[in-house]
C-alpha positions in Angstrom: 0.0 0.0 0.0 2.8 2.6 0.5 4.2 1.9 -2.6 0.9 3.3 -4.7 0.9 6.4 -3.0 4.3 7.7 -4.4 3.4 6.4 -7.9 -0.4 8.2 -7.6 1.5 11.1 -6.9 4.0 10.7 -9.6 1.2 10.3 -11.7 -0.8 12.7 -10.8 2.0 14.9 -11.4 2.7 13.9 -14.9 -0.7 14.7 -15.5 -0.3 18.4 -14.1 3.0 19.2 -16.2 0.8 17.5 -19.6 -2.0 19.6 -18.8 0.0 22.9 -18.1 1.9 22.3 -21.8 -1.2 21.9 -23.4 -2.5 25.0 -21.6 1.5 27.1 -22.7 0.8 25.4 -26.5 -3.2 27.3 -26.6 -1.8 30.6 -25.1 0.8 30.3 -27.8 -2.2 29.9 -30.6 -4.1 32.9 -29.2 -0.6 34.8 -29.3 -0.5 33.7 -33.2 -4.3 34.2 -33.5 -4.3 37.9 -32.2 -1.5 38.7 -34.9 -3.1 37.0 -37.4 -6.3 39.5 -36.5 -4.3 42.3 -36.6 -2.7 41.6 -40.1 -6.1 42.9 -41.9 -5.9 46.0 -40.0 -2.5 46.7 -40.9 -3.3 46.2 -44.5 -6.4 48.5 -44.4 -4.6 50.8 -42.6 -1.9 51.0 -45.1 -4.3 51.0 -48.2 -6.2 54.0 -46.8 -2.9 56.0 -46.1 -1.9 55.7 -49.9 -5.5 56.3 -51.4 -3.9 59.8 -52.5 -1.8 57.5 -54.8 -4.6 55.5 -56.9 -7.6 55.9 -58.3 -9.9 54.1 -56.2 -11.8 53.2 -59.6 -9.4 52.1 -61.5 -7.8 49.4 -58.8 -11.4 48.4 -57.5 -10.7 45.0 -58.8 -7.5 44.5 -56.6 -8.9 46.6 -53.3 -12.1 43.6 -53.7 -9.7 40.8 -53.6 -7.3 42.5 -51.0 -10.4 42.8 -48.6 -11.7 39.2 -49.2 -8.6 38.0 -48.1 -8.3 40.6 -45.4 -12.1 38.9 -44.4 -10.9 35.5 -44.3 -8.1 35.9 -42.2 -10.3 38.2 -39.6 -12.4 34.8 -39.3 -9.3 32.8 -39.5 -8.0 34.9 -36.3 -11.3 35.1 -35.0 -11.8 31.1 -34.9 -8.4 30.6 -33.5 -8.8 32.8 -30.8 -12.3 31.4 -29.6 -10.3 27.5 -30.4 -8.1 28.5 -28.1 -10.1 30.0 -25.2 -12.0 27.4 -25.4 -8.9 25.2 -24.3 -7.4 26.9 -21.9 -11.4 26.8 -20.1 -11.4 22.9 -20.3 -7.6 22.7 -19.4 -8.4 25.0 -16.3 -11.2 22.6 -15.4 -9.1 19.6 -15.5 -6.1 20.9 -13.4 -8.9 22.4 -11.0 -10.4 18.5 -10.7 -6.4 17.1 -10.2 -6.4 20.2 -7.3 -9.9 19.0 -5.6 -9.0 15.4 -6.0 -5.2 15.8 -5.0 -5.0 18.1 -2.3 -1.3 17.4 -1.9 -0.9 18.3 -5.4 -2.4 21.6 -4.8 0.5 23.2 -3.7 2.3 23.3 -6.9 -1.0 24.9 -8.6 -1.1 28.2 -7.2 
């Protein structure tokens, strides 16, 4: 019987540093996510500062296909973001459960 204790614990353990690099690997797709939200604006942003340079009508063609894209990556970076929230919730849940269930554990949570 003495012997399952330290091996629950190692466990246990194992499970905690698993769960905390899945939780470091979704922060790092939000970080991703956020840029890829902020590309759009930064192409906008730039096409707007040179309208003075082109004739809106002319290019209308291009700025239609420049936006679409801008578009999809807003939902790309959108959906990414709301992926990875999403994650780090349930990974917060499941290292909350290992805390209630572990007490001894607990001290290396907070």
């Amino acid at each position: 019987m003495g012997m399952s204790e330290p091996n629950d614990e190692l466990l246990v353990s194992s499970a905690i540093q698993v769960l905390l690099a899945e939780k470091r690997t979704s922060l790092s797709m939000m970080r991703s996510a956020i840029a890829i939200i902020a590309l759009p604006l930064t192409i906008t942003s730039a096409l707007i500062a040179t309208s003075s340079l082109y004739q809106t009508e002319r290019v209308v063609h291009l700025l239609v296909g420049v936006m679409t894209v801008n578009v999809l990556l807003l939902v790309l970076g959108v959906a990414l973001v709301v992926r990875s929230l999403a994650r780090i919730v349930r990974y917060d849940r499941l290292l909350h459960e290992l805390k209630r269930d572990h007490p001894s554990m607990s001290r290396y949570l907070d």
